[in-house]
N, C-alpha and C positions, 0 to 999 in steps of 0.2 A: 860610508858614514860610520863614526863612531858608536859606541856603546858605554853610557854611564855605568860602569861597577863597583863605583864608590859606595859610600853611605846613605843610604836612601831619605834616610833621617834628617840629612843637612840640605835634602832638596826641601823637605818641607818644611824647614825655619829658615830657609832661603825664601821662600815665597808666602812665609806669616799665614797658611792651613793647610791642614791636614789631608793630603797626597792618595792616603791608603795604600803609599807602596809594601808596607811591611804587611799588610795584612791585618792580621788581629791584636798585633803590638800598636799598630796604631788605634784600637779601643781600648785599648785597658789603658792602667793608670800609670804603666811603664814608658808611656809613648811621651821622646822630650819635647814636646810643644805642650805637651800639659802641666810639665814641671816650669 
């Protein structure tokens, strides 16, 4: 089976919330589903 290595970021505006794959990028104000 495959391994996703892309953009963690495009999995969670592919499915409209927030994943928390990046970790603490996804709470700050950096995270692009906040933008």
């Amino acid at each position: 089976m495959a391994r996703y290595t892309g953009s963690s970021c495009k999995l969670c505006r592919r499915e409209k919330t927030k994943l928390f794959l990046k970790g603490a990028k996804c709470l700050s104000e950096k995270c692009p589903l906040e933008k």
